[in-house]
TIDOMAR-987534 format. One record per atom (N, C-alpha, C): residue in three letters; x, y, z. Coordinates in steps of 0.02 Angstrom, whole numbers, plus 50000, padded with zeros to 5 digits. Layout:
<atoms>
ALAXYZ;...
</atoms>
This chain:
<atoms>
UNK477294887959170;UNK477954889059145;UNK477954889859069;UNK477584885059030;UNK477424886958962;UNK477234893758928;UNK476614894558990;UNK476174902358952;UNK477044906558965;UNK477384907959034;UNK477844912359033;UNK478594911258978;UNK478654904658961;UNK479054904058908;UNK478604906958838;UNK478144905558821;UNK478074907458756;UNK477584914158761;UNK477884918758800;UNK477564924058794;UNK478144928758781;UNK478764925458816;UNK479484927758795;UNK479604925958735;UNK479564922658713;UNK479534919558647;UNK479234925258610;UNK478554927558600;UNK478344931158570;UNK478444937158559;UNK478604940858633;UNK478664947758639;UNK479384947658599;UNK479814942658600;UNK480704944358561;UNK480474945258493;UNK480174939258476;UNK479774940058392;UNK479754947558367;UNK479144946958406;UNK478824954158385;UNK479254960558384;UNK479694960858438;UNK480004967358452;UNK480754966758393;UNK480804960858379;UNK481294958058339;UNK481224959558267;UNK480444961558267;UNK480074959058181;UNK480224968558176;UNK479604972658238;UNK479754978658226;UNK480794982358232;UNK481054980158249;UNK481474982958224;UNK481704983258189;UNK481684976958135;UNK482084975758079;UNK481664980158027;UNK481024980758025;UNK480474982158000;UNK481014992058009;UNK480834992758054;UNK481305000558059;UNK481845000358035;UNK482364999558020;UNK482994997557994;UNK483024998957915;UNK482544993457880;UNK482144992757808;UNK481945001257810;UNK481485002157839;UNK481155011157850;UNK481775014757838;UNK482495014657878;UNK482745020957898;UNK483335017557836;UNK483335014057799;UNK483735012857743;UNK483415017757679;UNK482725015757671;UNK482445018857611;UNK482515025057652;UNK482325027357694;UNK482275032857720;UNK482715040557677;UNK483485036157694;UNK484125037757693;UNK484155041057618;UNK484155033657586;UNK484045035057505;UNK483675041757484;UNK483045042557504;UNK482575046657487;UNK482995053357505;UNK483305054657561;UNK483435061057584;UNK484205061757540;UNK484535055557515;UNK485015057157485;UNK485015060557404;UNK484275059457381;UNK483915059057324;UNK483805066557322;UNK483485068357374;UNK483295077657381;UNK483785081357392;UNK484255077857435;UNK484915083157427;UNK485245083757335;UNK485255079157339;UNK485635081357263;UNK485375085057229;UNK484505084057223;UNK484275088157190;UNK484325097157195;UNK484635097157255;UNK484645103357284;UNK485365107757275;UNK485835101757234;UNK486595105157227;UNK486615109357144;UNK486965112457158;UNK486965119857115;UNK486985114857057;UNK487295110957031;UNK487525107056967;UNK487025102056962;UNK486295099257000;UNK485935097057001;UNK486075092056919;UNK486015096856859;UNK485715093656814;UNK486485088956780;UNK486995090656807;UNK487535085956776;UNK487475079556766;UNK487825076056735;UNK487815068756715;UNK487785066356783;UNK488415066956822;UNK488655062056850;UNK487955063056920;UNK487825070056933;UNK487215068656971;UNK486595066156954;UNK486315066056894;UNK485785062756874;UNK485915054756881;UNK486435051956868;UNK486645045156867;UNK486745043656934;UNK486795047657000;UNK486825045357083;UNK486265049057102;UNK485735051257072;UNK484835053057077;UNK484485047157068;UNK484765044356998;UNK484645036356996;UNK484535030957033;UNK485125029857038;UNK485315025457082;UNK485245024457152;UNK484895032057183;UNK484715031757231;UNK483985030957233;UNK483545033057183;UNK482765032157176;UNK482895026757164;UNK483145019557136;UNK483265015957123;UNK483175011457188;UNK483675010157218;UNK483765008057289;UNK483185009857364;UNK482595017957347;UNK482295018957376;UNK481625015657355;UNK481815010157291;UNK481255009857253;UNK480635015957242;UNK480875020557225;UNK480445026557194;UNK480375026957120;UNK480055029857118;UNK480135032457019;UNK480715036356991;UNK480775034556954;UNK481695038656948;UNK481385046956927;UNK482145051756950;UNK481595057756951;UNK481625058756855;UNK481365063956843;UNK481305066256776;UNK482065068956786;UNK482145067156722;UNK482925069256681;UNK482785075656613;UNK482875082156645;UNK482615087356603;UNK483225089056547;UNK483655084456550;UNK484135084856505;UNK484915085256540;UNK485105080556512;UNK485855076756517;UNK486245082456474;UNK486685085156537;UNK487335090156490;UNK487825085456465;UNK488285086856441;UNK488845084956408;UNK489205088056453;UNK489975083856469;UNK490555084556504;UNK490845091856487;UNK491095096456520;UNK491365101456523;UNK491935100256453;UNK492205096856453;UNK492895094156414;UNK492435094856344;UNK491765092456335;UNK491605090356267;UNK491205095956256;UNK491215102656283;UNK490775108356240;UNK491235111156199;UNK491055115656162;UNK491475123156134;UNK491455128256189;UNK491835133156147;UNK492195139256210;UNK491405142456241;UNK491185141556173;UNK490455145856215;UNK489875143156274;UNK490085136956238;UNK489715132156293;UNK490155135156370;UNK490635134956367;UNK491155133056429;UNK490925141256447;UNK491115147256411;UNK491015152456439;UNK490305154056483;UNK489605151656434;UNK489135152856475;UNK488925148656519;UNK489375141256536;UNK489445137256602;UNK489715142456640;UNK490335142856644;UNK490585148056698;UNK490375153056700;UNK489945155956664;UNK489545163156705;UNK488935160356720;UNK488865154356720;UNK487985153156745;UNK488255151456829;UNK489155150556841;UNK489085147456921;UNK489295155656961;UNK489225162556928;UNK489485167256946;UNK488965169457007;UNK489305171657044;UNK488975175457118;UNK488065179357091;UNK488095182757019;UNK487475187257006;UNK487295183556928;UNK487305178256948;UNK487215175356877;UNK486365177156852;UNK486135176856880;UNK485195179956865;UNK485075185856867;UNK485745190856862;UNK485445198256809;UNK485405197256759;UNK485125202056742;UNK484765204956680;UNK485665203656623;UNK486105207556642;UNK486745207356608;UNK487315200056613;UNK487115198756654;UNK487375191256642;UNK487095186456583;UNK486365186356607;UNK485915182756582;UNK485835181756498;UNK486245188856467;UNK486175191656401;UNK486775189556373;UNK487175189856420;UNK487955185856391;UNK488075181056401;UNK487515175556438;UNK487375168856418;UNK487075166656360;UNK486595172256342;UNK486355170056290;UNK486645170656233;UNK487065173856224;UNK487385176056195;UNK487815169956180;UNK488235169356208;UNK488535161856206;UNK488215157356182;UNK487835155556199;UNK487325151356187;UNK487095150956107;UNK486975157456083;UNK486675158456023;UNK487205156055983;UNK488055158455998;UNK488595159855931;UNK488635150355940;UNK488495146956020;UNK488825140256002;UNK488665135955936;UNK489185133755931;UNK489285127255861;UNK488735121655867;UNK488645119155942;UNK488295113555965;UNK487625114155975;UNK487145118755974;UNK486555120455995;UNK486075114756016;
</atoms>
């Protein structure tokens, strides 16, 4: 009766230990995949997404990703800033003629 009590005993353990053990897994898991999506949204490099890139490598205990540079709030550029934001989210923003009237912007801004 012993061996069959503490074999129940064990098998709950164990099956008890691996699940929680999966759980821990499908938490970081989560994190990680929440980490690659962002990286993957058009605005990727904004504040507020670099700061929930964070916080999620953070929580996945990963290395936080590289931060290739923190924009400034829409509110806090000049016009040129703002103009060649809104033509960088345009449908053909990677022609050749877009691309030139970003720079363009870019060049006259105050803030460089």
């Amino acid at each position: 009766m012993n061996k069959v009590l503490f074999s129940i005993i064990a098998t709950f353990f164990f099956c008890s230990s691996a699940v929680a053990q999966s759980q821990a897994h499908d938490k970081v898991r989560t994190h990680e995949n929440a980490l690659i999506a962002l990286s993957f949204t058009e605005n990727s490099t904004s504040q507020a997404n670099q700061i929930a890139m964070a916080r999620h490598a953070e929580k996945a205990n990963i290395e936080k990703p590289t931060i290739n540079g923190l924009s400034k709030t829409f509110s806090n550029m000049d016009a040129h800033e703002k103009a060649a934001t809104a033509l960088s989210f345009t449908e053909n923003s990677q022609s050749y003629a877009v691309q030139r009237v970003i720079n363009q912007h870019m060049a006259r801004s105050q803030t460089k």
